[in-house]
TORKOL-4160 file (C-alpha; in steps of 0.2 Angstrom, whole numbers, padded with zeros to 4 digits, m for minus):
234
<pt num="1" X="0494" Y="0655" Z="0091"/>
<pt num="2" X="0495" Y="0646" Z="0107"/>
<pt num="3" X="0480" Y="0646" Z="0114"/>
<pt num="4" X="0465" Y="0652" Z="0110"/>
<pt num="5" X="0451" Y="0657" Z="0124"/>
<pt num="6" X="0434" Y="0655" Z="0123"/>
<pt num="7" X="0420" Y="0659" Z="0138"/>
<pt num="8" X="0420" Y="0642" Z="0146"/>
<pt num="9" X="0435" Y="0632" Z="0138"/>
<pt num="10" X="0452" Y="0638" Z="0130"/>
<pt num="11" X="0460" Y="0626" Z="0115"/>
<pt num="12" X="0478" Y="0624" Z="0114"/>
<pt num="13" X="0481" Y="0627" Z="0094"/>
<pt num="14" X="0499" Y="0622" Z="0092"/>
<pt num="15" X="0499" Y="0605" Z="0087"/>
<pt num="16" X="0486" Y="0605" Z="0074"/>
<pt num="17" X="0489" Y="0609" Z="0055"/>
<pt num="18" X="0475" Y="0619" Z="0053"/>
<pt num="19" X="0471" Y="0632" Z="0067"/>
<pt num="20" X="0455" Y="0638" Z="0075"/>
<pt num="21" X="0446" Y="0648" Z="0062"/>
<pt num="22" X="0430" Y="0657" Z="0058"/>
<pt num="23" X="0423" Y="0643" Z="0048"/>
<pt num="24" X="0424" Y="0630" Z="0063"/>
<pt num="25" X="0418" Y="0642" Z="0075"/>
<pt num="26" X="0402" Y="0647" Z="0065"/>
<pt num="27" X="0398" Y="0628" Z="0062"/>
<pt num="28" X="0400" Y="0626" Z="0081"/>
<pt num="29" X="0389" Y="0641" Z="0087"/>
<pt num="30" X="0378" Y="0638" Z="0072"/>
<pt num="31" X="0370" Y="0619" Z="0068"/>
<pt num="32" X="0357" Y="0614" Z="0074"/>
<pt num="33" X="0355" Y="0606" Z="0088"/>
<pt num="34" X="0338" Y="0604" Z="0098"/>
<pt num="35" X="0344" Y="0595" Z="0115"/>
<pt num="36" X="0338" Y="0576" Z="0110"/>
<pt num="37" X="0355" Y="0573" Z="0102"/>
<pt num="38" X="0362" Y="0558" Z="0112"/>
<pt num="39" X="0379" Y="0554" Z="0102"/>
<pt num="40" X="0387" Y="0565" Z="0090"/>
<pt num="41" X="0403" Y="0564" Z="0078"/>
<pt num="42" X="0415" Y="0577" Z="0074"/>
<pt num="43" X="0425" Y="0571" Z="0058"/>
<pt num="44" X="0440" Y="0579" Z="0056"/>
<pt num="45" X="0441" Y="0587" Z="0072"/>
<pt num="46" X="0459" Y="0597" Z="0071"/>
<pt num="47" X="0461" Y="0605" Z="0090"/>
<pt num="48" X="0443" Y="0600" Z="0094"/>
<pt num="49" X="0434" Y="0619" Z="0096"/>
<pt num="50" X="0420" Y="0612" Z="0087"/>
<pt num="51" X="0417" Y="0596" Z="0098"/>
<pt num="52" X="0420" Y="0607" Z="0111"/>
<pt num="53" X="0406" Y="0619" Z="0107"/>
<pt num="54" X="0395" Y="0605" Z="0103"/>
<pt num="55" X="0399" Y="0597" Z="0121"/>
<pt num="56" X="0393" Y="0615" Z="0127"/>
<pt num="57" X="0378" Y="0618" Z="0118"/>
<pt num="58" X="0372" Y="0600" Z="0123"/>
<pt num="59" X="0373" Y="0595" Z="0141"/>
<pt num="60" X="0367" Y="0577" Z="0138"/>
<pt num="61" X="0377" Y="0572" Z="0123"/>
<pt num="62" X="0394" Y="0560" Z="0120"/>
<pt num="63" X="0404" Y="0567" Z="0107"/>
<pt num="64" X="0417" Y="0555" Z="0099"/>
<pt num="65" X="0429" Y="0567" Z="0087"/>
<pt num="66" X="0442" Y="0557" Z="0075"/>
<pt num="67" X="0455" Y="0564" Z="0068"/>
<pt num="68" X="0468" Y="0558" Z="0053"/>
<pt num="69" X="0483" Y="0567" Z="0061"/>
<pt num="70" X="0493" Y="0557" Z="0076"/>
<pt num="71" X="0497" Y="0574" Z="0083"/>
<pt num="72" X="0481" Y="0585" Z="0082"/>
<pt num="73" X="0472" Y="0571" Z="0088"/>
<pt num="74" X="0482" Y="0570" Z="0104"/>
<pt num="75" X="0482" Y="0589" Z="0105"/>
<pt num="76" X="0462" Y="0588" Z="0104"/>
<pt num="77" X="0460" Y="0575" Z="0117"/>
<pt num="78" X="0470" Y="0588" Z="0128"/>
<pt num="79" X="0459" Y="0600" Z="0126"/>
<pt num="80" X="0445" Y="0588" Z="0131"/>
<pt num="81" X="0452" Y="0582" Z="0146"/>
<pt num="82" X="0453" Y="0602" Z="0151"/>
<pt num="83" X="0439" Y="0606" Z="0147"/>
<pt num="84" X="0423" Y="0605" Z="0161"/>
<pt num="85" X="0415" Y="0590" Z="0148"/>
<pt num="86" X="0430" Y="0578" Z="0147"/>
<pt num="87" X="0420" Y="0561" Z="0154"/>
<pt num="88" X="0408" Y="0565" Z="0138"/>
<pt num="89" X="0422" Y="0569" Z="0125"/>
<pt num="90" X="0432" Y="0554" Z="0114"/>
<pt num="91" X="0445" Y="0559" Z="0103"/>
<pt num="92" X="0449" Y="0543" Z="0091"/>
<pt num="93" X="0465" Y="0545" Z="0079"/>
<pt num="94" X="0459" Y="0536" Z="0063"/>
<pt num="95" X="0452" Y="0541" Z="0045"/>
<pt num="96" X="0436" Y="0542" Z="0042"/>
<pt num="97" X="0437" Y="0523" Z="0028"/>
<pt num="98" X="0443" Y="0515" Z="0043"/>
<pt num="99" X="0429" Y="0520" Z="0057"/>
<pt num="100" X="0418" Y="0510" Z="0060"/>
<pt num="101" X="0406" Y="0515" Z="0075"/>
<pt num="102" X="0397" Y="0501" Z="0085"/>
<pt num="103" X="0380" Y="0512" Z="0086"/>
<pt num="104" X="0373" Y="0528" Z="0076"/>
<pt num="105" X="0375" Y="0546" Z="0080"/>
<pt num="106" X="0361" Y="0560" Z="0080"/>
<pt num="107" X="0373" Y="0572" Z="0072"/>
<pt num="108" X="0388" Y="0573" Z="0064"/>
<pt num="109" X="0395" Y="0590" Z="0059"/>
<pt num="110" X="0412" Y="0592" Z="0050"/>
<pt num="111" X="0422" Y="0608" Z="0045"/>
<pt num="112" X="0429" Y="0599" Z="0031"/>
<pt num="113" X="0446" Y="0599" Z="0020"/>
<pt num="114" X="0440" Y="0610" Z="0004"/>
<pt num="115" X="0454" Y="0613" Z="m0009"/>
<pt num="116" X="0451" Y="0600" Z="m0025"/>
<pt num="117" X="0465" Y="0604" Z="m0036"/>
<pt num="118" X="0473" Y="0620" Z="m0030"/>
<pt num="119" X="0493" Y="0621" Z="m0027"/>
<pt num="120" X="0496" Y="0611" Z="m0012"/>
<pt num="121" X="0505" Y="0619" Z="0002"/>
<pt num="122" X="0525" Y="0611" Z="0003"/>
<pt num="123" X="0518" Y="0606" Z="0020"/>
<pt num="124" X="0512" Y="0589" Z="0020"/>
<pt num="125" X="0503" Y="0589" Z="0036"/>
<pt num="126" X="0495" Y="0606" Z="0031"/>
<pt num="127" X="0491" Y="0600" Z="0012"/>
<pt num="128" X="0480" Y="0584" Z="0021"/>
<pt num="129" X="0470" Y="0595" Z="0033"/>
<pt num="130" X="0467" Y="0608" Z="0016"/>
<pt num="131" X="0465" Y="0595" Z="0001"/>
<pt num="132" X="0449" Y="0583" Z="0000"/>
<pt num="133" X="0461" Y="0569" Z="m0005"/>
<pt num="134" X="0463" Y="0565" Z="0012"/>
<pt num="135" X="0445" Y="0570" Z="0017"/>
<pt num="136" X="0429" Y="0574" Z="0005"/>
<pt num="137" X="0414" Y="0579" Z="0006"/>
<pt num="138" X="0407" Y="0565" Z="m0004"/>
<pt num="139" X="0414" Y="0552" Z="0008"/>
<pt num="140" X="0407" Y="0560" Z="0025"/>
<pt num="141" X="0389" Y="0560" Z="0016"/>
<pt num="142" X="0392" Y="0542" Z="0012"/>
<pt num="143" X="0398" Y="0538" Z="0028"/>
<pt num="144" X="0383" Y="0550" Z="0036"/>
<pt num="145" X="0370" Y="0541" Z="0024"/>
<pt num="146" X="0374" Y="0523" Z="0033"/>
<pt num="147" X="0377" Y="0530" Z="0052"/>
<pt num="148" X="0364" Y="0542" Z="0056"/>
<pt num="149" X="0351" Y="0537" Z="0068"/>
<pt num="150" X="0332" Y="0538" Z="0061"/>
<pt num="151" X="0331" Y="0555" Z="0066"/>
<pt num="152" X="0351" Y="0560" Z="0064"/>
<pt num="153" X="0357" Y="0575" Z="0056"/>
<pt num="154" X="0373" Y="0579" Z="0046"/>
<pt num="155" X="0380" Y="0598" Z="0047"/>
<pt num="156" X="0394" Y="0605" Z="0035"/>
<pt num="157" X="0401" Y="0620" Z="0032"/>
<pt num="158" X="0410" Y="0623" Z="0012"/>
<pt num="159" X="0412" Y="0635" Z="0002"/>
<pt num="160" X="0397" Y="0644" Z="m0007"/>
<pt num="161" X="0406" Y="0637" Z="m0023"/>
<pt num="162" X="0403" Y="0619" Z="m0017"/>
<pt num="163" X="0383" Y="0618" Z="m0015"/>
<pt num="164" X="0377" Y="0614" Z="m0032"/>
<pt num="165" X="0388" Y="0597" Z="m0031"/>
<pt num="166" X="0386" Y="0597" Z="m0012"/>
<pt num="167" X="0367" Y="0595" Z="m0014"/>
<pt num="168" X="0369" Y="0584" Z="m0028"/>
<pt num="169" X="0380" Y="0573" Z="m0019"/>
<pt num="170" X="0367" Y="0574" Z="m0003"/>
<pt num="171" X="0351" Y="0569" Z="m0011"/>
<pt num="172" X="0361" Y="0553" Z="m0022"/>
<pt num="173" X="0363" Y="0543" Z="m0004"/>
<pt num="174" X="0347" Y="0550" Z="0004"/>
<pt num="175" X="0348" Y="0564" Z="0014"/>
<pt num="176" X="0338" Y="0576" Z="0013"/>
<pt num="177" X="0341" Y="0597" Z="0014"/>
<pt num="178" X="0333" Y="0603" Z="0030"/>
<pt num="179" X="0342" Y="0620" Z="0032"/>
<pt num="180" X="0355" Y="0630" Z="0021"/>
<pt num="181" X="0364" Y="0644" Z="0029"/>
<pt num="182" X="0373" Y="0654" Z="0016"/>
<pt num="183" X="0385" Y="0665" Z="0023"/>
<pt num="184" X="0397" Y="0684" Z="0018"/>
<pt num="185" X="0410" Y="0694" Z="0025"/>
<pt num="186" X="0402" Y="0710" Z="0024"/>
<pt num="187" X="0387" Y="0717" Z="0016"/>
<pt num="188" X="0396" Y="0721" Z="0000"/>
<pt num="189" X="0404" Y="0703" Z="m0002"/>
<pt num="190" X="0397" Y="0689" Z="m0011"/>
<pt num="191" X="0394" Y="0673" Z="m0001"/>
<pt num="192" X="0409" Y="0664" Z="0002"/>
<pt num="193" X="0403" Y="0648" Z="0013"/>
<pt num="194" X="0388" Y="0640" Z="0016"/>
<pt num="195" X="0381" Y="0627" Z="0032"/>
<pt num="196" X="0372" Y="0614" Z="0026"/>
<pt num="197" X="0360" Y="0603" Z="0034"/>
<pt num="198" X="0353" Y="0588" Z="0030"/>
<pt num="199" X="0341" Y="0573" Z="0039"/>
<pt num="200" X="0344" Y="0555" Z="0036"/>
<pt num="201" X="0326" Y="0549" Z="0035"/>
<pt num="202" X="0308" Y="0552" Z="0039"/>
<pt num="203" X="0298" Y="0566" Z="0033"/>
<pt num="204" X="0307" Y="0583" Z="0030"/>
<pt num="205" X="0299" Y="0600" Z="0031"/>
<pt num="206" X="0304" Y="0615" Z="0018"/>
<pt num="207" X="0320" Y="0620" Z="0017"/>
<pt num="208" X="0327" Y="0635" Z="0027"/>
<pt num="209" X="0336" Y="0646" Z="0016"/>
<pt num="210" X="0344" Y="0661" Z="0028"/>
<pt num="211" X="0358" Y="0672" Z="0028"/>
<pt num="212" X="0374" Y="0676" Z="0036"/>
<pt num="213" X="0385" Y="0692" Z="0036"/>
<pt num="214" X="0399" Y="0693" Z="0047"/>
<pt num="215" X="0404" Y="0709" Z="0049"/>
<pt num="216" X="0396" Y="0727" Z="0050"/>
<pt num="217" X="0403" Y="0743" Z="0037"/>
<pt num="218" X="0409" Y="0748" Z="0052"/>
<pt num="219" X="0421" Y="0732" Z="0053"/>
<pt num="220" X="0414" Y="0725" Z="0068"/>
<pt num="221" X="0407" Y="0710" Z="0071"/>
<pt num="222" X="0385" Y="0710" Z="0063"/>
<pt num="223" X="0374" Y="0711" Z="0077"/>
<pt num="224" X="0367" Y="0693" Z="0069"/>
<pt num="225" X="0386" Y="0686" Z="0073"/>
<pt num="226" X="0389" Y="0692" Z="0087"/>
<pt num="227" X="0370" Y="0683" Z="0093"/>
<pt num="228" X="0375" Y="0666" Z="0087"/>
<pt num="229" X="0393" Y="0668" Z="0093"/>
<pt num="230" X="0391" Y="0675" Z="0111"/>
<pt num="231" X="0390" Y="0660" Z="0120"/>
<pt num="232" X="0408" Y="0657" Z="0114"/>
<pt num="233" X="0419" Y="0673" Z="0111"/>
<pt num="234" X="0424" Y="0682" Z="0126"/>
């Protein structure tokens, strides 16, 4: 896949080990994000769709995006400059241990790696983008718990498998659940992934518990997708 066209941008997706998929599209159309954000992170960017729809949904914010991989970053910060937010886009090719922002960020979201000990795939840039070894889950609440702003919020999107130890691992640095979006293929399925949402400090209403099914037993896309996606799909 070369390209891949949204409404308002297109992302070049040749560069990148892991291409644009489902999982970062639904985080992009789907966090919250209630238009006082001022700076936001995207961890792990890959080819930059979700910064992208993040720059799109919030005409006020900077977005810096850092990436592990020399050539997704450079094929991200492409599709920045393309794109019609490029003077409020920052792509910065470094992992995550090494980052070390000058000021906190009102959200950070990640679509991150989610394979623990499956068989790696023999391509090494592939097996990084897949495998928490070179990105976890535990880290970026670390790293979320220690550069969120009072007010800042941390969106992720896993596995439904993950959320026991994902909670777990939330609530020992301090952030608190504010939303948990559990998501399925079709009415039949189990959940296969789930957006979690969590606040770095001050008080925190109940949780929202909601669901997600993609597609209809028709095989088309749910009338509740295609509501949170249509800003974005053409």
């Amino acid at each position: 896949m070369g390209e891949f066209r949204f409404k308002r941008f297109s992302v070049r997706n040749e560069a990148s080990p892991l291409k644009v998929g489902t999982d970062a599209v639904l985080l992009g159309a789907a966090m919250t994000i209630d238009g006082e954000e001022r700076r936001m992170l995207d961890i792990g960017t890959g080819t930059g769709v979700i910064a992208l729809m993040a720059a799109q949904r919030s005409p006020a914010a900077l977005i810096d995006a850092i990436e592990i991989d020399g050539a997704a970053a450079a094929e991200a910060g492409m599709n920045f400059v393309a794109s019609p937010w490029e003077s409020r886009l920052k792509v910065i090719c470094s992992p995550l241990s090494r980052f070390s922002p000058e000021k906190s960020y009102d959200l950070i979201f990640s679509n991150p790696p989610y394979f623990d000990s499956s068989l790696k795939n023999p391509d090494g840039r592939t097996a990084a983008a897949r495998h928490t070894e070179s990105l976890s889950y535990r880290e970026i609440c670390a790293f979320a718990a220690t550069n969120l702003s009072g007010k800042g919020k941390l969106s992720l999107i896993l596995p439904a498998a993950s959320e026991i130890e994902l909670l777990r691992t939330a609530g020992s640095v301090g952030l608190k659940l504010f939303r948990l979006l559990r998501i399925r293929t079709t009415p039949s399925k189990p959940f296969s992934r789930i957006i979690a949402e969590f606040k770095a400090g001050g008080p925190c209403p109940p949780t929202s518990q909601e669901e997600l099914t993609l597609m209809d037993n028709g095989g088309g896309r749910s009338d509740a997708y295609s509501a949170i996606t249509g800003d974005f799909y053409l």
